[in-house]
BAROKE-372995 format. One record per residue (C-alpha): x, y, z. Coordinates in steps of 0.2 Angstrom, whole numbers, padded with zeros to 4 digits, always signed. Example, Ala and Ser with C-alpha at 12.3 -4.5 7.8 and 13.67 -1.06 7.14 Angstrom:
+0062-0022+0039+0068-0005+0036
% end
This chain:
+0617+0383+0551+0603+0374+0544+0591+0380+0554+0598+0401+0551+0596+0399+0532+0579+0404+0529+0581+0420+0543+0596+0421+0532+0584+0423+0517+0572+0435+0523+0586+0446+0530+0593+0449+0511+0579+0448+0502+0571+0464+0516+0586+0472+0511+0588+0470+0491+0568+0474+0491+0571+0490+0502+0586+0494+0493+0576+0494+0477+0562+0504+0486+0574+0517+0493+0584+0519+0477+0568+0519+0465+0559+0534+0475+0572+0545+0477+0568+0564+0476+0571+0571+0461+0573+0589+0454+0560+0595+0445+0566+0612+0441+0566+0630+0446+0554+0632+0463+0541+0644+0457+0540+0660+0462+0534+0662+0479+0526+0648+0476+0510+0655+0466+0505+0653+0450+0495+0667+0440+0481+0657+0437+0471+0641+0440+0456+0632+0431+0446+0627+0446+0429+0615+0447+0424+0613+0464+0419+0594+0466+0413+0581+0480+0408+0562+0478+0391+0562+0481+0387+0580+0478+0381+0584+0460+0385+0599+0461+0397+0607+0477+0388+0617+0490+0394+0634+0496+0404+0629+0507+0411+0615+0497+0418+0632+0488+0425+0641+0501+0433+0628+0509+0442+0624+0491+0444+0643+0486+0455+0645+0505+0465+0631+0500+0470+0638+0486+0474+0658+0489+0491+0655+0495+0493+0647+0477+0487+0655+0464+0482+0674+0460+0468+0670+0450+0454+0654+0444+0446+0652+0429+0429+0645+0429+0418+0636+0415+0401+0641+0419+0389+0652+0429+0374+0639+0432+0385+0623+0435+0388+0627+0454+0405+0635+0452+0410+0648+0461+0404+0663+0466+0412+0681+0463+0408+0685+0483+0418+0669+0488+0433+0672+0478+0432+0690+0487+0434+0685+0501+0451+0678+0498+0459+0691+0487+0457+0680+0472+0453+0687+0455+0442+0676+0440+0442+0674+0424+0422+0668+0421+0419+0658+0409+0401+0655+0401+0397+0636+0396+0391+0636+0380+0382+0618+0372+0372+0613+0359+0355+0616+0369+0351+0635+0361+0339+0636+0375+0352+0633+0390+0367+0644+0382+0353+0657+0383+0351+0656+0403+0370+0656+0404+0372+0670+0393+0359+0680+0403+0367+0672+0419+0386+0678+0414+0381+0695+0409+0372+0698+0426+0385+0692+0436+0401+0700+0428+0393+0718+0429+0388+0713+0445+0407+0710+0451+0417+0720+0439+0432+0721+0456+0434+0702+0455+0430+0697+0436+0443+0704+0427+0438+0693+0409+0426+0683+0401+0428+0668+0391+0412+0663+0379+0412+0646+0375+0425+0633+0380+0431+0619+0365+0414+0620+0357+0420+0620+0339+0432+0603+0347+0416+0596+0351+0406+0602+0336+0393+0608+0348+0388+0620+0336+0394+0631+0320+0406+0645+0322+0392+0658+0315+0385+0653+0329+0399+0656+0340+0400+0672+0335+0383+0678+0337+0386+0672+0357+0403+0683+0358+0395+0698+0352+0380+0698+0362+0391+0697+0379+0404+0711+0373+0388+0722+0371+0384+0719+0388+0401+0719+0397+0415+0730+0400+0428+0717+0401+0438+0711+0388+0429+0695+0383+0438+0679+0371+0433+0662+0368+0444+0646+0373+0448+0634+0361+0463+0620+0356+0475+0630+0347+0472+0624+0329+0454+0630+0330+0460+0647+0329+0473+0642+0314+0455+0632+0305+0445+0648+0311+0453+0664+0310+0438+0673+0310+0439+0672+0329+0454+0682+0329+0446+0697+0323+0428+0693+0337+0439+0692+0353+0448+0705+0366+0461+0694+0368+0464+0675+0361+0463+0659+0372+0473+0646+0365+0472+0627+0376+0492+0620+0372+0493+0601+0380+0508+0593+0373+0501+0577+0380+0484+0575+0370+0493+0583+0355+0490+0574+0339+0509+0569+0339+0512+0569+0359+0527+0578+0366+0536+0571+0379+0539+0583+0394+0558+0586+0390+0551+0597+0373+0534+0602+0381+0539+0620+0384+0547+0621+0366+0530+0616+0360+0522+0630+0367+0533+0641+0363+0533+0638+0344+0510+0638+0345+0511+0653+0354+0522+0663+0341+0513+0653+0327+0496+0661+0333+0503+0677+0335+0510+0678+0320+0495+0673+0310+0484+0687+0319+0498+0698+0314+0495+0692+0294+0476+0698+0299+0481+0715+0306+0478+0712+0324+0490+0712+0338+0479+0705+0351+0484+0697+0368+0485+0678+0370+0481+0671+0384+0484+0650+0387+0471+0644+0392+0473+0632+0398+0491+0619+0400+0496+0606+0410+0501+0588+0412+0493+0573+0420+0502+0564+0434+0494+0547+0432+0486+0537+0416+0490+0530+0401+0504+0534+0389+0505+0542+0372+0519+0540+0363+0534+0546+0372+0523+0558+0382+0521+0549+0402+0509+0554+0413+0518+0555+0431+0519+0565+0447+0538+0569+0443+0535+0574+0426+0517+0585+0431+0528+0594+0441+0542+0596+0428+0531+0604+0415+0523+0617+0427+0539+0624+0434+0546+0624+0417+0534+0631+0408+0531+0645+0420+0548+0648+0417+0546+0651+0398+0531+0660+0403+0543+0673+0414+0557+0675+0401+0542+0677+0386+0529+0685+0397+0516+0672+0393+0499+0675+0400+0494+0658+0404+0483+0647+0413+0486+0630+0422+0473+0617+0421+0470+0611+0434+0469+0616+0454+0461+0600+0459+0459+0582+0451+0442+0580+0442+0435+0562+0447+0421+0565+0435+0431+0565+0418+0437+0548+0421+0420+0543+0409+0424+0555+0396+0443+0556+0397+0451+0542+0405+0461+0539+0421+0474+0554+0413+0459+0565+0410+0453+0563+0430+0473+0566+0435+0479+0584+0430+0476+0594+0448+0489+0602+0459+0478+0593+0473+0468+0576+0474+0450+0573+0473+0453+0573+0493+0462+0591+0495+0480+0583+0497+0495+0591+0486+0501+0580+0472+0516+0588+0472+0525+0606+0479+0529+0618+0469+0546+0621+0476+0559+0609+0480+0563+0591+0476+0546+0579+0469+0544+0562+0474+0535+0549+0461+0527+0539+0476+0531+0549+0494+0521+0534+0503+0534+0521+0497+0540+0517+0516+0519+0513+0519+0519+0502+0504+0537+0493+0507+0529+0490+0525+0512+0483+0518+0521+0471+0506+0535+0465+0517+0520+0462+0531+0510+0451+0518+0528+0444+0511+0531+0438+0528+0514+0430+0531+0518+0420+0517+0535+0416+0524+0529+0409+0542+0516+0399+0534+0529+0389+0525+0543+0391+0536+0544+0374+0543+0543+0369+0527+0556+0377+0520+0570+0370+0531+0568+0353+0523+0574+0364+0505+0590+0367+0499+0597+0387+0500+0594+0390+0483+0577+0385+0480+0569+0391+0498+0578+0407+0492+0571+0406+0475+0555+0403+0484+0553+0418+0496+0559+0429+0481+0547+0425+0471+0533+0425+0484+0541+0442+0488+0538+0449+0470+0518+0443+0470+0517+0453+0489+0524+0467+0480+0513+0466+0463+0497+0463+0475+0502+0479+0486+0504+0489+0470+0489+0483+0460+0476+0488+0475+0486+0503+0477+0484+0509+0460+0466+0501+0457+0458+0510+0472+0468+0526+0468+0460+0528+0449+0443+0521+0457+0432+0536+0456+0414+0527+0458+0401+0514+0465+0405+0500+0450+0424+0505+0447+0428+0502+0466+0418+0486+0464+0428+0482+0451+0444+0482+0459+0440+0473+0474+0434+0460+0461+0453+0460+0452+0463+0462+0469+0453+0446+0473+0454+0437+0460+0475+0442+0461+0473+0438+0480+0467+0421+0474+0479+0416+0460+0494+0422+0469+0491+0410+0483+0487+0397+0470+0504+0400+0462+0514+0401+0478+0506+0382+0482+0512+0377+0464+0529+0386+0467+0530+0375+0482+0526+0360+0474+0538+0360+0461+0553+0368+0470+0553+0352+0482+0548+0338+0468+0530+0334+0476+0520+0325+0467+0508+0334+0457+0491+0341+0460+0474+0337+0450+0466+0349+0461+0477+0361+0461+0482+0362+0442+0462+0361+0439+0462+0377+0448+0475+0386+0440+0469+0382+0424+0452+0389+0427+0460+0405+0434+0472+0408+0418+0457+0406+0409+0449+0418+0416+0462+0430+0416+0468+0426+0397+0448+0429+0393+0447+0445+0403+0464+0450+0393+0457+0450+0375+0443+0459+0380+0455+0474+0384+0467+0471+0371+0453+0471+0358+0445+0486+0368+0462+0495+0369+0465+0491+0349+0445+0498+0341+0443+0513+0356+0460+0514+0367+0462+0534+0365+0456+0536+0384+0459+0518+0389+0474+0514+0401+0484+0498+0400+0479+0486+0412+0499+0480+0415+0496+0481+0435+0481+0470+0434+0491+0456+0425+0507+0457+0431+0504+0442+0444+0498+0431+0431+0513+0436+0417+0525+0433+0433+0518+0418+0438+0521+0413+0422+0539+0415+0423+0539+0408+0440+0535+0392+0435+0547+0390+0421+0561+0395+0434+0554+0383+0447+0552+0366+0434+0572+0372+0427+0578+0373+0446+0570+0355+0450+0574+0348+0431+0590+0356+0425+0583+0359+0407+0572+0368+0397+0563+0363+0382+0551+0370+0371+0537+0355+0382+0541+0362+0398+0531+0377+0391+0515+0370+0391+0504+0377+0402+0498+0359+0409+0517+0354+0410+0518+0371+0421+0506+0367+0432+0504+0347+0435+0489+0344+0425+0482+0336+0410+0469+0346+0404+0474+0350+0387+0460+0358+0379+0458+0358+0357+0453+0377+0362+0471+0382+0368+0473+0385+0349+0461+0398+0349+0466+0408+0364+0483+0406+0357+0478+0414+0339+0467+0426+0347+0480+0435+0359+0492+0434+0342+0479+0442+0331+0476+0454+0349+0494+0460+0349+0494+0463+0330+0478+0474+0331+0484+0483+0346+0496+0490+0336+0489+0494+0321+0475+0502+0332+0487+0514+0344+0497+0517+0325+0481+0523+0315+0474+0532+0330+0489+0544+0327+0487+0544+0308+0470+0549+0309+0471+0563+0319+0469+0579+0310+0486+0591+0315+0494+0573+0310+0489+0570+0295+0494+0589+0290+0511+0588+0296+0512+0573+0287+0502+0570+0270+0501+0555+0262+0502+0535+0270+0519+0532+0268+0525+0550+0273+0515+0547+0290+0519+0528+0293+0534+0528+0301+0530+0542+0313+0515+0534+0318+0524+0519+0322+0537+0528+0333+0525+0536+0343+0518+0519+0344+0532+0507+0350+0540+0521+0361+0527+0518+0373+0531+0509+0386+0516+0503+0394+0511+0496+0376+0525+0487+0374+0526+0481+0394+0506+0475+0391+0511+0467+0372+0526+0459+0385+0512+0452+0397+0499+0443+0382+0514+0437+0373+0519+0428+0393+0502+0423+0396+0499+0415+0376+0516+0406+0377+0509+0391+0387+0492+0389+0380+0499+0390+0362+0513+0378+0367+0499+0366+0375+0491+0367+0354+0510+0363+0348+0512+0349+0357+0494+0341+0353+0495+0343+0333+0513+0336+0335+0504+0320+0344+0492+0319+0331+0504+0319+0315
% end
């Protein structure tokens, strides 16, 4: 018997973590399958690594993958490498063409001249025209201006013609209403000023499209609204109560085709494949809102059940391999333990496999270049590295050895690290966080470890005390530094600027502060949206974990002193 505990161990812990596995990646519904699987239309960028802009046949391979899901593409420009009218052709697929429009007067010109040529060219496949995408957004130039551009394409063309904006740039500038064929509106519960979760999404549209209706009624026009563009991004960082998931991407589509069937909506779904290239200007979310990847591989179906992570068995396999690595290079060592702390042991070496898995999962995933990739190798290392550190420790404490200089010297060195690599992102996250995610994944070994240790130094000491905390007390050290203080503060006076940052990030935006006027009217809508984010309040978790020792550690010393 004492030699079958430890298989023992394994066997339940395999079981527990596969049960978790099983049970967390079910298939789940996502909603009414959409009709024969097509939607009406798809804002499509062809894109490859290394190509700065796609070859020819970069677009017909794209273009065939997508004519068995969608009637028609939108495109953003004429001169950026996008498809071709002949192309799209070829596979039965109509276009909306769009014309990009900057604040370079001299290369909106070649555009215009470009967009003009090519829809009188192809009048079969290019059935409208969009002038001008989120120019006003970006202040790329004035709306007389704007204007001047619409005007000179609808001379030229026989198509009706519009210009695509955010919705409240057609409230702010109702001029537009009266320039256009039809009105292209961009509805995106999740970059909203007060983010809509996916359950109230298709609400939200609903209530912007009559709004705009309605007001181009006020003016006398009964014009056609076309949604420009709508969707929802399956990976990236929260706002508010709005998560960015592959369950949730999938949610939003086939509902709000749904509304768009019972309403007769004219929409357009942004986007047919994932954009690597906007992770500079949009974050991890903004790189994430395809139907396909970066690679050509389906996010999700668009009929039938969704799975969050469908290549859950690959990664249970990976992190049960590494987990038992860990478990036959202390096996021997492990029969000499009593049940309860080899099994504490293996657990929580289980969890750190599992966290390691996950973090190089993710990190390569949302890695879209050169210095990002190098990045993460440099962070699954340095995880790699401390994980092994903390197992050693683990080890240590669970069977009373005698403590390590060398090891605790190491440890030390690596929470620094860590805790230094932390505020930077806090602070980052609470001056500019709009398209910043939560680094949650890349710190949860450290946090963990953390917790580790406490439960190791309770199971070998029986009691806890507020000393036991100390980060040298944790590890078998005496290195107590006067500057635990200041790490200490600063992570304190980090967490308390993250959320004032995420709070007045709401407050300040525009459509905000009109639903809200006034501080006080505002304030406690702001701080909802704030603290019913998850992955906030999971990172705020994580810095309060890793600040608890080192600000302990400061205790302890002023106590000494007094």
């Amino acid at each position: 018997m004492k030699h079958a505990k430890i298989p023992l161990c394994l066997i339940l812990i395999i079981i527990i973590h596969g049960a978790i596995d099983w049970f967390t990646n079910r298939p789940q519904d996502a909603g009414a399958d959409v009709p024969a699987g097509k939607i009406m239309s798809l804002s499509f960028a062809s894109s490859r690594e290394g190509f700065k802009t796609p070859l020819p046949e970069h677009i017909d391979e794209d273009l065939g993958l997508l004519a068995d899901k969608t009637y028609t593409i939108r495109t953003y420009s004429i001169l950026g490498g996008e498809p071709t009218a002949d192309i799209a052709r070829k596979y039965g697929v109509n276009m909306i063409q769009g014309g990009w429009l900057g604040p370079d007067h001299e290369n909106n010109k070649k555009e215009i001249e470009a967009l003009i040529e090519s829809v009188n060219a192809h009048p079969d496949v290019v059935k409208r025209i969009i002038v001008g995408n989120e120019v006003l957004l970006r202040r790329d130039m004035d709306i007389d201006s704007l204007i001047g551009y619409i005007r000179q394409v609808k001379q030229a063309v026989k198509q009706p013609v519009s210009y695509a904006d955010v919705w409240s740039m057609y409230m702010k500038y109702p001029q537009l209403i009266d320039e256009v064929d039809f009105i292209t509106i961009h509805i995106l519960p999740y970059w909203e000023d007060e983010p809509v979760p996916v359950e109230q999404a298709t609400e939200h549209i609903e209530k912007i499209v009559h709004q705009i209706k309605d007001k181009a009624l006020s003016m006398g026009q009964n014009k056609p609204i076309l949604i420009g563009e709508s969707g929802w991004p399956s990976v990236g960082r929260q706002r508010g109560s709005a998560v960015p998931s592959v369950v949730n991407s999938a949610k939003f589509i086939r509902s709000l085709l749904q509304v768009a069937g019972r309403q007769h909506f004219d929409y357009n779904i942004i986007e047919a494949f994932n954009q690597p290239w906007k992770v500079d200007f949009e974050g991890v979310a903004g790189a994430n809102w395809g139907l396909l990847s970066a690679d050509h591989k389906p996010i999700f179906p668009l009929t039938g059940p969704v799975y969050e992570t469908p290549d859950w068995p690959v990664h249970f396999a990976l992190a049960t391999g590494l987990w038992l690595l860990i478990a036959a290079a202390y096996y021997k060592k492990l029969h000499g333990v009593s049940l309860p702390r080899a099994l504490v042991f293996l657990a929580l070496a289980q969890v750190l496999g599992v966290c390691l898995i996950t973090l190089a999962d993710f990190l390569w995933y949302t890695s879209y270049n050169p210095w990002q990739r190098a990045y993460s190798l440099s962070m699954i290392a340095a995880n790699t590295v401390l994980a092994g550190l903390l197992i050693r420790r683990f080890y240590d404490v669970l069977t009373s050895k005698p403590d390590v200089r060398q090891l605790a010297a190491r440890l030390r060195t690596g929470y620094l690290l860590f805790i230094l690599l932390a505020l930077y992102k806090t602070y980052s996250l609470a001056f500019n966080g709009r398209y910043l995610s939560f680094p949650v994944e890349q710190f949860a070994i450290p946090a963990i470890g953390v917790c580790g240790l406490v439960v190791c130094l309770w199971l070998r000491q029986r009691r806890l005390n507020y000393q036991t905390l100390a980060f040298d007390h944790l590890t078998g050290g005496n290195f107590s530094s006067r500057h635990d203080r200041i790490l200490a503060c600063l992570m304190g006076i980090g967490v308390i600027a993250l959320v004032l940052g995420e709070t007045k990030a709401f407050m300040d935006g525009h459509d905000f502060i009109l639903a809200h006027p006034g501080f006080y009217e505002g304030l406690p809508f702001a701080l909802g949206y704030t603290f019913h984010n998850q992955q906030l309040l999971a990172w705020l978790l994580c810095l309060s974990i890793l600040s608890v020792p080192f600000s302990t550690d400061a205790a302890d010393k002023a106590k000494d002193r007094s």
